[in-house]
TIVO-2410 file (N, C-alpha, C; in nm, 3 decimals):
# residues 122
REC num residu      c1      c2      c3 atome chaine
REC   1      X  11.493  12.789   9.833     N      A
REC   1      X  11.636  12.812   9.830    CA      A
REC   1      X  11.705  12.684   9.876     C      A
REC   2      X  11.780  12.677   9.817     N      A
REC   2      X  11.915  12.544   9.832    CA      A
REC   2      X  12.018  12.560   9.824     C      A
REC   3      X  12.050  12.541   9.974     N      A
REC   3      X  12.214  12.605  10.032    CA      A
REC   3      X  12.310  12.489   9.936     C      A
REC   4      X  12.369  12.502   9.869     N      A
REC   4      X  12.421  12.344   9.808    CA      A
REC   4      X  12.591  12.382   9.878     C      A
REC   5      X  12.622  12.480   9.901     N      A
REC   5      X  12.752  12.502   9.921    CA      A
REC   5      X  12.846  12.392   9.914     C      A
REC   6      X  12.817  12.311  10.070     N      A
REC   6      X  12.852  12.190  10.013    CA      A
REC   6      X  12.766  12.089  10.040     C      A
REC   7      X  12.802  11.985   9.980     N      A
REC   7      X  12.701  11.858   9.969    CA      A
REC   7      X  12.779  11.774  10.095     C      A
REC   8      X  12.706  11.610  10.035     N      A
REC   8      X  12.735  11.503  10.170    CA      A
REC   8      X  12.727  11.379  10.040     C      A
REC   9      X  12.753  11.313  10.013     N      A
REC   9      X  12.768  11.174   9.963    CA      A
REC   9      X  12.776  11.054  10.029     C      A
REC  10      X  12.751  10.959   9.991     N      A
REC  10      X  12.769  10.789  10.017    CA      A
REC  10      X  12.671  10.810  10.183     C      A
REC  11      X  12.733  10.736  10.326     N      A
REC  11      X  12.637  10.709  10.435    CA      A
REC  11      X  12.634  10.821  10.500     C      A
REC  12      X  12.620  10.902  10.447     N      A
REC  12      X  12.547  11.052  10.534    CA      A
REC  12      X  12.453  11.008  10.614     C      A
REC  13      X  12.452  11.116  10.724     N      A
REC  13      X  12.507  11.237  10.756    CA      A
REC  13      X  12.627  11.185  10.845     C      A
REC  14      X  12.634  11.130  10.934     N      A
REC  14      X  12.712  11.039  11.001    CA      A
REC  14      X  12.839  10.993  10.973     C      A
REC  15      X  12.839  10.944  10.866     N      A
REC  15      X  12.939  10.827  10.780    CA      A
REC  15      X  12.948  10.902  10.644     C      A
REC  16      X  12.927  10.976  10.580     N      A
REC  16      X  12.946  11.018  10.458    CA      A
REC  16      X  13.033  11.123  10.433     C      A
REC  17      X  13.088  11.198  10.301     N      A
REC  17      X  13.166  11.253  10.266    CA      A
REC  17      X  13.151  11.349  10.226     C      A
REC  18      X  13.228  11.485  10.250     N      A
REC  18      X  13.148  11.606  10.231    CA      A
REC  18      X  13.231  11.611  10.052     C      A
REC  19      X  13.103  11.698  10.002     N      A
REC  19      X  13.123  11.745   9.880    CA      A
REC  19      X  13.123  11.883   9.815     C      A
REC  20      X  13.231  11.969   9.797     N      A
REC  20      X  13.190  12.096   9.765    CA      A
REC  20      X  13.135  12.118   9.694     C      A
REC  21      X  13.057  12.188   9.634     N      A
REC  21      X  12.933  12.141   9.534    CA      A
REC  21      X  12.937  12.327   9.504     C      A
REC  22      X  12.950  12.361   9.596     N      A
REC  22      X  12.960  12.536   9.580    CA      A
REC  22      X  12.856  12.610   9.473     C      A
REC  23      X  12.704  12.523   9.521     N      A
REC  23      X  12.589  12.610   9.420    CA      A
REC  23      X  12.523  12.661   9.499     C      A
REC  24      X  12.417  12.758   9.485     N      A
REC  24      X  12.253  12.804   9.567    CA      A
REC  24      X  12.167  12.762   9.432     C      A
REC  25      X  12.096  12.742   9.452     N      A
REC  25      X  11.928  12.745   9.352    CA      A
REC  25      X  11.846  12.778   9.420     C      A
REC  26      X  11.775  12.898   9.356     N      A
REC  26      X  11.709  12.927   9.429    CA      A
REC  26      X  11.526  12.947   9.291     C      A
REC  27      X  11.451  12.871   9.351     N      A
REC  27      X  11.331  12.916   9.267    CA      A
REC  27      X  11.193  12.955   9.367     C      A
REC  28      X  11.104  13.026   9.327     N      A
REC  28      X  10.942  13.004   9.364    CA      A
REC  28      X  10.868  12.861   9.370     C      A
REC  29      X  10.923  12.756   9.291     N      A
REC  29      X  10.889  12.630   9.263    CA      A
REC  29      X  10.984  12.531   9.354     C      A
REC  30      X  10.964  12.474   9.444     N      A
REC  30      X  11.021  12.375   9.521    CA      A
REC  30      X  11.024  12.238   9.436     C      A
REC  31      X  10.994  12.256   9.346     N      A
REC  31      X  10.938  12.089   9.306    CA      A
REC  31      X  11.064  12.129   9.183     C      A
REC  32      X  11.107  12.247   9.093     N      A
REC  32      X  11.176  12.256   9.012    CA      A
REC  32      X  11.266  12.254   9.061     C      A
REC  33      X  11.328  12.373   9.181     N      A
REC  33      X  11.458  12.370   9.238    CA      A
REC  33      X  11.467  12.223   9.292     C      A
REC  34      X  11.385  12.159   9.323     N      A
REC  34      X  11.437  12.015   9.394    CA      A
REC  34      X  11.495  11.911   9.237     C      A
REC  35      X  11.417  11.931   9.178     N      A
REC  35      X  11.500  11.839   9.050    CA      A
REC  35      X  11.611  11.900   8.980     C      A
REC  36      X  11.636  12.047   8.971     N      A
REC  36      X  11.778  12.080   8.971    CA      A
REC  36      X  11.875  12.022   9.061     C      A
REC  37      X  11.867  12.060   9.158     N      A
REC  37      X  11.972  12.025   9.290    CA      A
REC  37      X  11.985  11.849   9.218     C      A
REC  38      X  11.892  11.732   9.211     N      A
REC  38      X  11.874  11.654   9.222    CA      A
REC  38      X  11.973  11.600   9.075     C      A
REC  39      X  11.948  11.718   8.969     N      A
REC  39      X  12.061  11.675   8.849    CA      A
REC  39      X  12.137  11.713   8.856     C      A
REC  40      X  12.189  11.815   8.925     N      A
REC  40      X  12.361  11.865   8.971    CA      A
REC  40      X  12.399  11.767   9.060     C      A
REC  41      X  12.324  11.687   9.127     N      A
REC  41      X  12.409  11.567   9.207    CA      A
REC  41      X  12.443  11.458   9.112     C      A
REC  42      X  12.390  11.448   8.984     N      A
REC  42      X  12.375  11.323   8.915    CA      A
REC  42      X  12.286  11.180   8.978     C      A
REC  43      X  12.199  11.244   9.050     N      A
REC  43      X  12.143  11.153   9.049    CA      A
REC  43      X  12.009  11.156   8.969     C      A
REC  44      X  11.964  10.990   8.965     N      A
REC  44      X  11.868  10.979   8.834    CA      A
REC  44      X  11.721  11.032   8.902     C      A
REC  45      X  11.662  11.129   8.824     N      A
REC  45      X  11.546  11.196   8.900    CA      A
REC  45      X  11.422  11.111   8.932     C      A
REC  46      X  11.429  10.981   8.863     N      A
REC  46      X  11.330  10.905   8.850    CA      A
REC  46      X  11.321  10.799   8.998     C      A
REC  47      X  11.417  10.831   9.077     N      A
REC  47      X  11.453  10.773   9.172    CA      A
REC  47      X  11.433  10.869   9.298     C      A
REC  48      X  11.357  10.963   9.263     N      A
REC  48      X  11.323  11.072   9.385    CA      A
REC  48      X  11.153  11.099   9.341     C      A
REC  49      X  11.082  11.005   9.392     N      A
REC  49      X  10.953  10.976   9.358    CA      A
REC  49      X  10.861  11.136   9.383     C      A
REC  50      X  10.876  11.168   9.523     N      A
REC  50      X  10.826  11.240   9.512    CA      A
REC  50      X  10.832  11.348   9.520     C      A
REC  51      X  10.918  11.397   9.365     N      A
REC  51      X  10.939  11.491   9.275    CA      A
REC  51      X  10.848  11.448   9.140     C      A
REC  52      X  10.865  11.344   9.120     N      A
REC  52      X  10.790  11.309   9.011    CA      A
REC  52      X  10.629  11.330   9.046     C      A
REC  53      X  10.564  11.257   9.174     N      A
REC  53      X  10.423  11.256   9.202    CA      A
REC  53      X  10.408  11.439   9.198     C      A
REC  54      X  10.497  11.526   9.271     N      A
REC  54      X  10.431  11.668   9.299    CA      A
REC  54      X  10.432  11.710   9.134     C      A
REC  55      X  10.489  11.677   9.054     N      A
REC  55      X  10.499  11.720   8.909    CA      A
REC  55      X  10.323  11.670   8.840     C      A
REC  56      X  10.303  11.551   8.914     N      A
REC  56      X  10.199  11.478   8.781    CA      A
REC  56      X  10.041  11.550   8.820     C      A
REC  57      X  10.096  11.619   8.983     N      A
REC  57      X   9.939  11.667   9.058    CA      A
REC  57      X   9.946  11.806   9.019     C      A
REC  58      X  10.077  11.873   9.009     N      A
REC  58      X  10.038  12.008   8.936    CA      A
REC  58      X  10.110  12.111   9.095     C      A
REC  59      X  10.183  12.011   9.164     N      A
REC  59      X  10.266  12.104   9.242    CA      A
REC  59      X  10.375  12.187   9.240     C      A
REC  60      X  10.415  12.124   9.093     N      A
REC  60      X  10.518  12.249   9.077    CA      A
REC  60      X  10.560  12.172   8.911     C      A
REC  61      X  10.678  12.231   8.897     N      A
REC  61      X  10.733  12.140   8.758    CA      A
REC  61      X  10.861  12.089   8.747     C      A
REC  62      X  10.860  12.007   8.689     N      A
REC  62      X  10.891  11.827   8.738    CA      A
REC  62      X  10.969  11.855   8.573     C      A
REC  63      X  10.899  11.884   8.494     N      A
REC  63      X  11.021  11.872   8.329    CA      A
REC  63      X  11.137  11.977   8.323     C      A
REC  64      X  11.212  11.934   8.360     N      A
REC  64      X  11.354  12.015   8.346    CA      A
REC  64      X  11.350  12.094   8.171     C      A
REC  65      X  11.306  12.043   8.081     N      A
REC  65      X  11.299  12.127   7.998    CA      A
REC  65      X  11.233  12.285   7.951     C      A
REC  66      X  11.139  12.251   8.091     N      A
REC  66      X  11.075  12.411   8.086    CA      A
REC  66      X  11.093  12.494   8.221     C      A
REC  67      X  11.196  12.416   8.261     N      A
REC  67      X  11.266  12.516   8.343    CA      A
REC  67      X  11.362  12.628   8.324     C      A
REC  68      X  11.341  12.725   8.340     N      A
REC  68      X  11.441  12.859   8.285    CA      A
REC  68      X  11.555  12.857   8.405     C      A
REC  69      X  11.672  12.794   8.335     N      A
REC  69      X  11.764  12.827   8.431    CA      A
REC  69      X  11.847  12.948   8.361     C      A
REC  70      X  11.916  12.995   8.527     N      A
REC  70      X  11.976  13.133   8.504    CA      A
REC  70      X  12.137  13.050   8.558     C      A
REC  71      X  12.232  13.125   8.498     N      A
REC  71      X  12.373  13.084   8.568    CA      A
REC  71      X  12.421  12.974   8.520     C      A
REC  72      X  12.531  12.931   8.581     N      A
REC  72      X  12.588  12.798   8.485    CA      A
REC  72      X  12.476  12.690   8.449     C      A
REC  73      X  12.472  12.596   8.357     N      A
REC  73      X  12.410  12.512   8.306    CA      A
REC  73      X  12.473  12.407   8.372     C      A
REC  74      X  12.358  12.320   8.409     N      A
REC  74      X  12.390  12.174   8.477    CA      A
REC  74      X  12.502  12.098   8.434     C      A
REC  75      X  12.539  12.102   8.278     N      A
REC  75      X  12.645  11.990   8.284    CA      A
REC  75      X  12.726  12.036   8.352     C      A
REC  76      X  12.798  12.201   8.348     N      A
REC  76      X  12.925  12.232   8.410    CA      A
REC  76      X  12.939  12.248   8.515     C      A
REC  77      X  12.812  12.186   8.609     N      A
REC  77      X  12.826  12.186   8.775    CA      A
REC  77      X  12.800  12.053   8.826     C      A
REC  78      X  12.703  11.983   8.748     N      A
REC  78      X  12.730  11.869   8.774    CA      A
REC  78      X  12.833  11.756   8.844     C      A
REC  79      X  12.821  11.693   8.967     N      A
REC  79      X  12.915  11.623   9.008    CA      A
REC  79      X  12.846  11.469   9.042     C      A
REC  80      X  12.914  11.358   9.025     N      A
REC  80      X  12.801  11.239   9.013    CA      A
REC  80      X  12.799  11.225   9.158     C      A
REC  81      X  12.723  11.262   9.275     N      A
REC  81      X  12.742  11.154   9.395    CA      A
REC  81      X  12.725  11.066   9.402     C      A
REC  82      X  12.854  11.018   9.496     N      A
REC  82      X  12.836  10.841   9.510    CA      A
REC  82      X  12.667  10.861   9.645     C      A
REC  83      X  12.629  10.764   9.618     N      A
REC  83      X  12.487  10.694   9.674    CA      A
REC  83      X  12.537  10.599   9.808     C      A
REC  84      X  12.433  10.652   9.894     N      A
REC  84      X  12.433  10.530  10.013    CA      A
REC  84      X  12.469  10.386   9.992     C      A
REC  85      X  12.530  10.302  10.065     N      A
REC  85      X  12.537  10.151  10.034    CA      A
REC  85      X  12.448  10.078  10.049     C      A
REC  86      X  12.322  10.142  10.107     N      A
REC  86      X  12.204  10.054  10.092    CA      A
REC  86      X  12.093  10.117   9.969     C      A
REC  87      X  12.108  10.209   9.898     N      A
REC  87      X  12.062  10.227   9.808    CA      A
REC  87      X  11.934  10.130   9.720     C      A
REC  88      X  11.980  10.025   9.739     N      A
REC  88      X  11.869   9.920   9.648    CA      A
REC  88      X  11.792   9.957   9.700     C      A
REC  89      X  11.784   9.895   9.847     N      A
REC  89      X  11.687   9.901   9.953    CA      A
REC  89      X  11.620   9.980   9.969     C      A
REC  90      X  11.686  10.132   9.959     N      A
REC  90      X  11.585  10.256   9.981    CA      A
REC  90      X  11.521  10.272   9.832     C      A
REC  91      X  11.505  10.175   9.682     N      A
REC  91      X  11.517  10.204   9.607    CA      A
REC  91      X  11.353  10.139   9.588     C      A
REC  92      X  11.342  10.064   9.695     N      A
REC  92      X  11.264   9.910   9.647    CA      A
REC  92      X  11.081   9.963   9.656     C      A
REC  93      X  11.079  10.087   9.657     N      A
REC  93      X  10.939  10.116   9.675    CA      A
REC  93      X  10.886  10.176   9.503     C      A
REC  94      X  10.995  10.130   9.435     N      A
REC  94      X  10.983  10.151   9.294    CA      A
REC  94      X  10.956  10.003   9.223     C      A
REC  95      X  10.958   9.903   9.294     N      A
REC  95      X  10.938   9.758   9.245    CA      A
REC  95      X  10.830   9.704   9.345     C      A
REC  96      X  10.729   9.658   9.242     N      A
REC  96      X  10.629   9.591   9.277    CA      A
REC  96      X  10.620   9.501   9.420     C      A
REC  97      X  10.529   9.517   9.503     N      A
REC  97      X  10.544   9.462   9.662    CA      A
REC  97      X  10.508   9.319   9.638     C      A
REC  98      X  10.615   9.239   9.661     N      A
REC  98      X  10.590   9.083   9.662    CA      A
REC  98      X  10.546   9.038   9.812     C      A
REC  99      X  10.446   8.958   9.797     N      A
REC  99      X  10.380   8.927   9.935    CA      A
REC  99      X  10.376   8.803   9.924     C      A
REC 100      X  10.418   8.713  10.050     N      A
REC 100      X  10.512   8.573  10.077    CA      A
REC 100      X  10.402   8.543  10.191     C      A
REC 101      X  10.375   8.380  10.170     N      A
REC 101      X  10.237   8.300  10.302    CA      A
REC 101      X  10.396   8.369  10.459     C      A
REC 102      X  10.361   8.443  10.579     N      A
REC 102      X  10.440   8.480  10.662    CA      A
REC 102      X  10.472   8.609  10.691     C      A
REC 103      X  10.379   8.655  10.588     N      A
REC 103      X  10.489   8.815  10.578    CA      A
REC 103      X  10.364   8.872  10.663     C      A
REC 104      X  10.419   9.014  10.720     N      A
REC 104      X  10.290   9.077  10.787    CA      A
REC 104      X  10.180   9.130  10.762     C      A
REC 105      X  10.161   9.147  10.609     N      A
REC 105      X  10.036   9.150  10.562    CA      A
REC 105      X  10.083   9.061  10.435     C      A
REC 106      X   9.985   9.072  10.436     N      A
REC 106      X   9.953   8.920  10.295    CA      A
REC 106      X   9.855   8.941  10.229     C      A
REC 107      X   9.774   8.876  10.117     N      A
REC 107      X   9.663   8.921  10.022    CA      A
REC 107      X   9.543   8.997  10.100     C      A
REC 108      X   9.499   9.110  10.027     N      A
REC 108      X   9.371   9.178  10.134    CA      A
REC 108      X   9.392   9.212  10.252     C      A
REC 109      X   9.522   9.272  10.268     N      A
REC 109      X   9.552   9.344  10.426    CA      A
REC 109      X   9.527   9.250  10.481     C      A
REC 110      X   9.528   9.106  10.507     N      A
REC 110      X   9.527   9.038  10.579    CA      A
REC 110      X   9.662   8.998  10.674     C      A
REC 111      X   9.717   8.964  10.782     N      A
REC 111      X   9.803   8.914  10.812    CA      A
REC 111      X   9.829   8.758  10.782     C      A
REC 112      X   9.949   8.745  10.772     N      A
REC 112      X   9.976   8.578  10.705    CA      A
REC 112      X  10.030   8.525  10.800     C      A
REC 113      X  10.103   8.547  10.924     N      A
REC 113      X  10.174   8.509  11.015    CA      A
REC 113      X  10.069   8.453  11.110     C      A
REC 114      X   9.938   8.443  11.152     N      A
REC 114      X   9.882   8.416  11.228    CA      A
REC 114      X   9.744   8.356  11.142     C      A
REC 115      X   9.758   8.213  11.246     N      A
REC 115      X   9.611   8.181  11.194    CA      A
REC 115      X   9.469   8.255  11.267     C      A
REC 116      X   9.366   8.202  11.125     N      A
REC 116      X   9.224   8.327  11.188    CA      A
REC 116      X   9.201   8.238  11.319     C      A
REC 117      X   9.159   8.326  11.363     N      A
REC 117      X   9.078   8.235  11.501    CA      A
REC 117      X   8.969   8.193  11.482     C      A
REC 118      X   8.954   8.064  11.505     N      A
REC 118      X   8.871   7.946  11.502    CA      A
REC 118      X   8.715   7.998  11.523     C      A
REC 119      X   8.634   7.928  11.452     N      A
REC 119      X   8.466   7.977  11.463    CA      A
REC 119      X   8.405   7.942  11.564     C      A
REC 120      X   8.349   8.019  11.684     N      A
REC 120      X   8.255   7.992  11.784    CA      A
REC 120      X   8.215   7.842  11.755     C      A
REC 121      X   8.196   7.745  11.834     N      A
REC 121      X   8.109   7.660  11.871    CA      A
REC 121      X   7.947   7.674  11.864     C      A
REC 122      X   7.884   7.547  11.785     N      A
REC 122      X   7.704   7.643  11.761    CA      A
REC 122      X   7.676   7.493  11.901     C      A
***
């Protein structure tokens, strides 16, 4: 179940803006009701990872097309929320991890910030 009554937009919970949103969804499937809720916010589902991973293991279902919805249809509830201002950032675990000579791990779980320690004396 998903109280949607009302929502929260942009720097929630704190800093953000309430949104009346005035829905419930309610399913047996957490992984479906979560990508409903997730397209009545307008946001892009492909950006809520793991909705997608519980879909590909068989935790619930992830294709909105074989979801049987009951009650209004998404376009006519649909509202776009505006997104956090750091958004990229929380975005960046969808783009390949670039690893820099400094960073705290570096090639092979290694750390890059520190040199190895020197070989015993024979």
């Amino acid at each position: 179940m998903i109280d949607g009554h009302e929502g929260m937009e942009g720097n929630g919970p704190s800093q953000g803006t309430p949104v009346a949103s005035r829905l419930a969804i309610a399913s047996t499937d957490f992984v479906a009701a979560d990508r409903v809720g997730v397209e009545c916010m307008g946001v892009d589902p492909k950006w809520v990872g793991y909705l997608r991973y519980c879909g590909q293991v068989g935790l619930g279902n992830y294709d909105l097309a074989k979801i049987d919805l009951r009650g209004s249809q998404i376009a006519a509830v649909q509202k776009k929320y505006q997104l956090a201002s750091d958004v990229e950032r929380q975005l960046a675990w969808m783009t390949p991890l670039e690893v820099e000579d400094g960073s705290w791990i570096g090639p092979r779980g290694r750390r890059t910030d520190r040199r190895p320690p020197a070989a015993p004396a024979k």
